[in-house]
N, C-alpha and C positions, 0 to 999 in steps of 0.2 A: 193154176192157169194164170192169175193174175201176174205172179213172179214172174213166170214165164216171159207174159208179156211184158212186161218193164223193161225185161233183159233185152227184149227185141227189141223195142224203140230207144232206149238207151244205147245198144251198137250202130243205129243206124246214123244217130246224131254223131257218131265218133268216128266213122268213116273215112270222113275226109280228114290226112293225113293224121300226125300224133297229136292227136287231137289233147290225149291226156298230159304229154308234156309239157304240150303249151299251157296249157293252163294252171301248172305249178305256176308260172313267171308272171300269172296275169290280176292287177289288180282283186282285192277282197272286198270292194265297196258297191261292187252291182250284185242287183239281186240271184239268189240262185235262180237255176232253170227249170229246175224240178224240185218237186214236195217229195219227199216218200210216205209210202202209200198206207201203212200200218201205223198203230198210236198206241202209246203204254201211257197211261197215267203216272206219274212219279208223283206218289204220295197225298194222292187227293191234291197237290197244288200246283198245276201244270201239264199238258200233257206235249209228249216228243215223239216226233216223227221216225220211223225207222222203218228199212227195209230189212223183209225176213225172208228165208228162203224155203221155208216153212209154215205153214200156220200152229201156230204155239197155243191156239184157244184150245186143243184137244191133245191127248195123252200122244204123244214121240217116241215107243218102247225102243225104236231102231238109230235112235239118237245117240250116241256116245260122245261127242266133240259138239262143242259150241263156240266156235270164231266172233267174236267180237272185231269189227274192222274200222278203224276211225278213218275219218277223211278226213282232207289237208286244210287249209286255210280260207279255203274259197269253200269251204261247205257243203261240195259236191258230191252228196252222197249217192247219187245216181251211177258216177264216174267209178266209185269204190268200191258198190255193187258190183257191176261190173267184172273188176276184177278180181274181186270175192271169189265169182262165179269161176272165172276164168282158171284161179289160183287153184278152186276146186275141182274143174275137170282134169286139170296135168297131174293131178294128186291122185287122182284113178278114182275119186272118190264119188260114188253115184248118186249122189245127194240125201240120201239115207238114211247115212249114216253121221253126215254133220251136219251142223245148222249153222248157216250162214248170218251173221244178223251185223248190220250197219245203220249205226244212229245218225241223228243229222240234230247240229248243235246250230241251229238257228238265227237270222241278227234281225232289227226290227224292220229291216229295207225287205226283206225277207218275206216277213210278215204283207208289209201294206201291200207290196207288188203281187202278190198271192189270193190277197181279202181272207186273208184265215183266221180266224175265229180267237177271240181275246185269250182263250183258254191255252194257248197254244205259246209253250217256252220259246222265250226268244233271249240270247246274252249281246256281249259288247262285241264286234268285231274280231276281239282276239280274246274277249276276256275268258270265251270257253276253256282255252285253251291249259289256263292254270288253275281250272276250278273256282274263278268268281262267279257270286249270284248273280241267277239271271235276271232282268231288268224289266221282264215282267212274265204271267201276271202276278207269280210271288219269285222272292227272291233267293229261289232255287240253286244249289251250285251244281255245274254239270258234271261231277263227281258225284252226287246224288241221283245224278237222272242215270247215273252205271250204277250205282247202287242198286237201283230201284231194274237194272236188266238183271245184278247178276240173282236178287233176288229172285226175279222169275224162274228163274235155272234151275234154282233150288228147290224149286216144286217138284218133288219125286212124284206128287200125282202125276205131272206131264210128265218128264223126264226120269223116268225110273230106271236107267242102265247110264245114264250120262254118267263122263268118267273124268273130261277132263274140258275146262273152261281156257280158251286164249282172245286174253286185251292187247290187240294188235293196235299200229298206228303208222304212219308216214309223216312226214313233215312236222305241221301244225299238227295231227293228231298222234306222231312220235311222242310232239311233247306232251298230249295228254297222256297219254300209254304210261310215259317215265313219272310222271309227278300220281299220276293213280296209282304207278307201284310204291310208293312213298308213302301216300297219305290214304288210300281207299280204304272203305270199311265194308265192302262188299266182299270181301272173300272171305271172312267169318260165317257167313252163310251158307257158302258152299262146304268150307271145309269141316261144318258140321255133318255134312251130307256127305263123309270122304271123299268132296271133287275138287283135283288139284287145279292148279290156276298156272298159267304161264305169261308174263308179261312181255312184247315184242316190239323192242323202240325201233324205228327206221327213222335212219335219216333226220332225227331234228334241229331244227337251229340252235336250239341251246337245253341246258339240265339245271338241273336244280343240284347247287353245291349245300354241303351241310357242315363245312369249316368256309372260315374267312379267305384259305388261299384260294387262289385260282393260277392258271396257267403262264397269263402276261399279267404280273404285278405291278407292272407300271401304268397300265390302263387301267385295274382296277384300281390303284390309290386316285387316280387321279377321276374317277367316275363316284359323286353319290348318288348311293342306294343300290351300287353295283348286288349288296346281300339281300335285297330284299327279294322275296317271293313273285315271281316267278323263276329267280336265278338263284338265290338263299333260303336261308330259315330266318330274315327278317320278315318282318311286316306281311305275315299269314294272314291270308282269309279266315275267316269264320270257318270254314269247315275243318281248316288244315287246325288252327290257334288256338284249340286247347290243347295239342297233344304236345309234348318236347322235343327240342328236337334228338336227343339222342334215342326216344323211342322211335321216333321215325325212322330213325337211321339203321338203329336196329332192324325193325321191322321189312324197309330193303331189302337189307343184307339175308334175310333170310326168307326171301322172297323170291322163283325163278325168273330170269329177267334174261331175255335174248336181245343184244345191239346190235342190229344186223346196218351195215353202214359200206354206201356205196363208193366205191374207188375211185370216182369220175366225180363226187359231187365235191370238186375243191374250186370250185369258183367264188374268190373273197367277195365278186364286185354282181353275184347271182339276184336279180329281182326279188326274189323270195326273201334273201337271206336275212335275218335278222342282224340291222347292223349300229345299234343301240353299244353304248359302250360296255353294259350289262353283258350282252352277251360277245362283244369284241375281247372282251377279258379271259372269254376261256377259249378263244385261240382266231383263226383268221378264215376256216373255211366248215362244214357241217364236220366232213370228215376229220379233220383234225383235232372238232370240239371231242366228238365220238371218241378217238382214242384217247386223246387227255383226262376224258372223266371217267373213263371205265379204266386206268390206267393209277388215279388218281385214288378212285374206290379199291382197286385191289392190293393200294400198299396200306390201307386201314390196318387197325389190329390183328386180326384173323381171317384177313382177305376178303375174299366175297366168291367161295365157292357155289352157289345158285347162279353165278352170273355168267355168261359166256358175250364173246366177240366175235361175230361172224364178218370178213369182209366180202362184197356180192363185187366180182371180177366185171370191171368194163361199164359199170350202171352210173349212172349220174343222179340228178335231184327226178328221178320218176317212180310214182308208187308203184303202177302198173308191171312195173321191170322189176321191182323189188322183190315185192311179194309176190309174184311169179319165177323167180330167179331157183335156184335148188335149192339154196338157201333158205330163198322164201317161203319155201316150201317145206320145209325143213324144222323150219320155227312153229310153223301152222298145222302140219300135217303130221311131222317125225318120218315124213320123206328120206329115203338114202340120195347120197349123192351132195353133198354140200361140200363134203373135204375136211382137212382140218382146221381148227380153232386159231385164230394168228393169236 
């Protein structure tokens, strides 16, 4: 019931017009509007807000599918919910049988405007984004704090038919989505538990490169620290800096990994867009960066069969349209109807 309601007061806020589009373009320094309403401890040092579609304190036997859904840069994990739910009814799917769940990566404007409780994870504005610690009350990476979901998953006491786990993302949470398929240590857990993982980037500003090219060589020479982390394997976080990068890379590549990348979002001069020379270097628009690096990965050695290229026909920088698209659905659900692979 609680879900329930969220869902309701959450559509009503979004009513007046595209409510969700707009707010891809719209500044990330005011507080969010909403807390979501569930709390996971990550590791005795923090606790993170998420929304479930589910309550996960008791055993799920009718669970098979657990959606992970990251929201974009503004936080809003209200908005994502949302279309979680949305992405889940076009999917036919009766709530049953998947569990919807959307974290909310927190910043401290966040915190104060809310009066929430010191115990409660808060990172940098963007720093979620690449897996830096959070800045208080300990200094958590929010790669940990997925760590610490997909462990839950792995509890066959709750989830004893679960089959198949997707780290989904848009925007700002694309690029969590691509850099967790990289560096995450949480799917060790599962796949002790035979449950496979599917990684679903949409739409981010930019990737993490694991060689020194990039696409425009002349913005990157002429840009330092164009390799560093969050665009390279220089200058790693803690979380990321002890592994190599050619295990990383490895690891990737034989990782499943869905680009699902909208046809519309080629606007160089986009509010959102990251336009840092960092990520100017790997091309001039989302979409462009999008086939550059998945273009890029597949001329490696032995290509990157796990990885596929979905283009979503007619969609611009909106999550909502994304991950509701056939495609979207596609990534999330194993829905028909997406077409072929470009």
């Amino acid at each position: 019931m609680r879900a329930l309601a969220g869902l309701v007061a959450i559509a009503l806020m979004l009513m007046c017009g595209d409510a969700f589009a707009a707010d891809e373009a719209a500044p990330n320094h005011k507080p969010v509007r909403a807390i979501a309403d569930t709390r996971l401890s990550v590791g005795g040092q923090g606790i993170l807000p998420l929304y479930l579609s589910s309550d996960w304190s008791l055993p799920l036997p009718s669970i098979s599918r657990a959606i992970i859904v990251l929201h974009g840069r503004l936080r809003n994990a209200d908005e994502y919910y949302l279309s979680a739910h949305t992405a889940q009814v076009a999917a036919g799917d009766d709530g049953k049988r998947a569990l919807m769940i959307v974290p909310q990566f927190l910043a401290e404007i966040d915190i104060e405007a809310h009066k929430l409780p010191a115990d409660m994870l808060r990172w940098s504005l963007e720093g979620w984004e690449g897996g830096e610690a959070a800045l208080g009350p300990n200094p958590v990476s929010s790669f940990e704090a997925l760590d610490a979901i997909l462990a839950k998953l792995s509890d066959r006491r709750i989830f004893p038919n679960l089959k198949q786990v997707v780290v989904a993302g848009h925007s700002g949470g694309g690029q969590v989505a691509q850099r967790y398929a990289i560096a995450g240590k949480g799917e060790m857990a599962l796949s002790r538990q035979h449950i496979d993982v599917r990684y679903v980037v949409a739409n981010p500003s930019s990737y993490a490169y694991f060689t020194a090219a990039r696409p425009l060589p002349a913005i990157a020479k002429s840009c330092p620290g164009y390799n560093n982390w969050k665009y390279g394997m220089d200058e790693r976080p803690r979380y990321v800096a002890n592994v190599a990068p050619d295990t990383l890379e490895q690891r990737y590549v034989e990782r499943e990994v869905v680009y699902l990348l909208g046809t519309l979002d080629t606007n160089p001069k986009h509010p959102a867009l990251d336009k840092s020379c960092m990520a100017e270097a790997q091309g001039a628009t989302r979409y462009a960066r999008g086939h550059a690096y998945a273009d890029a990965m597949a001329k490696r050695n032995h290509g990157t069969p796990h990885h596929r290229v979905r283009d979503v026909a007619g969609v611009g920088h909106d999550g909502d349209k994304m991950l509701t698209s056939a495609c979207g659905l596609a990534a999330l659900f194993d829905s028909p109807g997406c077409g072929a692979e470009r």
